[in-house]
N, C-alpha and C positions, 0 to 999 in steps of 0.2 A: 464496570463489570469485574466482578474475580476473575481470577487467575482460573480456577475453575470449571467456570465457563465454557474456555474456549480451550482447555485440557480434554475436556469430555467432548465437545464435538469433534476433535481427531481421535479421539477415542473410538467413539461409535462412528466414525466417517461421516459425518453429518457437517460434510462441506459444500455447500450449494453455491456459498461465496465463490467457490475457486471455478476457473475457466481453463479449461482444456487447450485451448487457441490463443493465439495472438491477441491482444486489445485493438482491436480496429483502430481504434481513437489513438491510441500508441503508435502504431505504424504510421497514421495518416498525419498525424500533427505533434508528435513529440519534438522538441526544439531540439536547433543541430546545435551540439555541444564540442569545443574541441577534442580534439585525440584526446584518450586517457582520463577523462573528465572523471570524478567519481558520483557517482550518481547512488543515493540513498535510497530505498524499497520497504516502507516501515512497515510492518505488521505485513510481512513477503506471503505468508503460505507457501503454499510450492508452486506458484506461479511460472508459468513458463516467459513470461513479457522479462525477467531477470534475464533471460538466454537471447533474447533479441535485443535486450540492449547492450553486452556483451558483444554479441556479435556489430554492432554500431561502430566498437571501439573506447569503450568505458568501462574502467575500474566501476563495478556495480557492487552494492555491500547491500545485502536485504537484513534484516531483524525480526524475529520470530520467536514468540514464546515457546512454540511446543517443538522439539528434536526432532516426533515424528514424522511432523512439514518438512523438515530438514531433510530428511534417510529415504522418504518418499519422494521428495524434487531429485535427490540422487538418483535413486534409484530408477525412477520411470527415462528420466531421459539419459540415463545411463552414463553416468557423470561418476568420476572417482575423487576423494579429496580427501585432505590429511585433517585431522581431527584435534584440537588442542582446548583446553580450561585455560581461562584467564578470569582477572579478577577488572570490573569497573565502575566505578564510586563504593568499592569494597562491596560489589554482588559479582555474584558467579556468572559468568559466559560461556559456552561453548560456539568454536569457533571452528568451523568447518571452511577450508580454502581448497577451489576447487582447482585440478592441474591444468586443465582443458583449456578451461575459461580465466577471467579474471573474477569470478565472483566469489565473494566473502558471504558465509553466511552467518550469523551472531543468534545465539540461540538463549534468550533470558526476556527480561524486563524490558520494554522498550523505554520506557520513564527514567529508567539508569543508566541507558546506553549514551556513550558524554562522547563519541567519536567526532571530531569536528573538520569544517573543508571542505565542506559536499560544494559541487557546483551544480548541482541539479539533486530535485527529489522526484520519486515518482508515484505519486499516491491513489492505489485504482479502487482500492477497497480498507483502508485504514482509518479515516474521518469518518464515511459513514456510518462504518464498525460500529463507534465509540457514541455513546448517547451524551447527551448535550454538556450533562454536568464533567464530563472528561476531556471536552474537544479544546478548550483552552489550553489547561494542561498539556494536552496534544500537541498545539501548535506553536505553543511555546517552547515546548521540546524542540520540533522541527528547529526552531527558527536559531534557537541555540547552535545548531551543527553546520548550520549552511553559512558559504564562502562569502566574502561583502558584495559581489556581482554573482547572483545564482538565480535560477530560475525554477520555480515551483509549476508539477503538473497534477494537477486535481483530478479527479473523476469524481461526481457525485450525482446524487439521485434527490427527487423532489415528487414526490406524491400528496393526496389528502390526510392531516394527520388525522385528520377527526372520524377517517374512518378507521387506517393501521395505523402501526409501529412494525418499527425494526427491531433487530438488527436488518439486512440495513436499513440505516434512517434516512429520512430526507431531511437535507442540508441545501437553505436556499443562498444564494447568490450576495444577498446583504450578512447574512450570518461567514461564509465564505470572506469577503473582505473585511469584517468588520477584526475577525478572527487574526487576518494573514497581515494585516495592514497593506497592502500592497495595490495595486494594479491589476484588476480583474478581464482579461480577453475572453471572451466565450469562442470555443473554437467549432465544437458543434452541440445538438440537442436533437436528441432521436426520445421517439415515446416508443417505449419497450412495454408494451402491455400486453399485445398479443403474444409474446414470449413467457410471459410472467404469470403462467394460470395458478400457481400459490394466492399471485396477490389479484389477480381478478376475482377468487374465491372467497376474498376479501372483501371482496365489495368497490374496490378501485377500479375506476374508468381511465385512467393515465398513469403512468411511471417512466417520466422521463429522466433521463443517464442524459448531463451533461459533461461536455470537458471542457478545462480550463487550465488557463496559462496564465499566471501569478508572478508580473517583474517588480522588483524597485523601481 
């Protein structure tokens, strides 16, 4: 997908992705991580799960193409932070560090973002984002940045393709490790269909949101 893209749907506010609340699946089974851990948030939105892991006790760093997710996550939960340009693999960044919290925000390319050390990633809505021919790429990005003991957290979604598409897309369970190389835990699977009358209008009878825990 362009850059494009997902310039224009914070544009026109056309963020259906983003969730007002907590991640269920976050609160209930994100791994305990030591004090200060830093934990990665790729393609963040203005997520508020960045401010509950924050409050866990983790260096959290989200990355974001558009400023506006950025000045909106400030803004709504009333967050003040110092604003700086940096340069990485020679692209532009802005970097927004909030006082409150420990959370960094990164506001560019996430495919150029080279920051490395994460001992955790948190990913609720970034694989499924991305359509198939980009999720490699994707997780080879990830896999670049993360520490040699680190631990990956998925969220991902599994519908009929032959009736929709995404964004977002379903991402099954063998595509998932095939991807991560790793160790796949399934931690829970809820069918969200009654929630989802976009895609019941679709013609979808299930849309199950898994979570998942991804060790070495």
């Amino acid at each position: 997908m362009e850059h494009n893209f997902w310039h224009n749907k914070w544009q026109i506010n056309q963020i259906g992705f983003h969730q007002k609340d907590e991640h269920s699946g976050l609160i209930n089974h994100f791994p305990k991580l030591a004090s200060g851990a830093k934990v990665l948030v790729p393609l963040c939105g203005k997520t508020v799960d960045m401010i509950w892991l924050a409050q866990q006790g983790y260096h959290v760093v989200g990355v974001e193409l558009s400023e506006l997710a950025a000045h909106a996550f400030l803004e709504e939960n009333q967050l003040t932070a110092t604003r700086k340009d940096i340069q990485l693999e020679g692209h532009s960044f802005v970097v927004f560090t909030c006082e409150a919290l420990r959370i960094e925000l990164y506001i560019g390319d996430f495919f150029k973002f080279n920051i490395s050390d994460f001992d955790g990633i948190y990913d609720r809505a970034a694989l499924i984002a991305l359509p198939e021919n980009m999720r490699s790429e994707y997780v080879q990005r990830c896999r670049s940045l993360l520490a040699a003991k680190s631990k990956v957290f998925v969220v991902s979604i599994e519908y009929d393709k032959t009736i929709a598409s995404g964004p977002p897309f379903s991402v099954e369970e063998q595509e998932i490790v095939s991807l991560w190389e790793r160790e796949a835990h399934l931690l829970s699977a809820d069918d969200l269909i009654e929630q989802e009358s976009r895609w019941r209008e679709k013609g979808l009878t299930s849309f199950i949101e898994k979570v998942w825990l991804l060790e070495c």
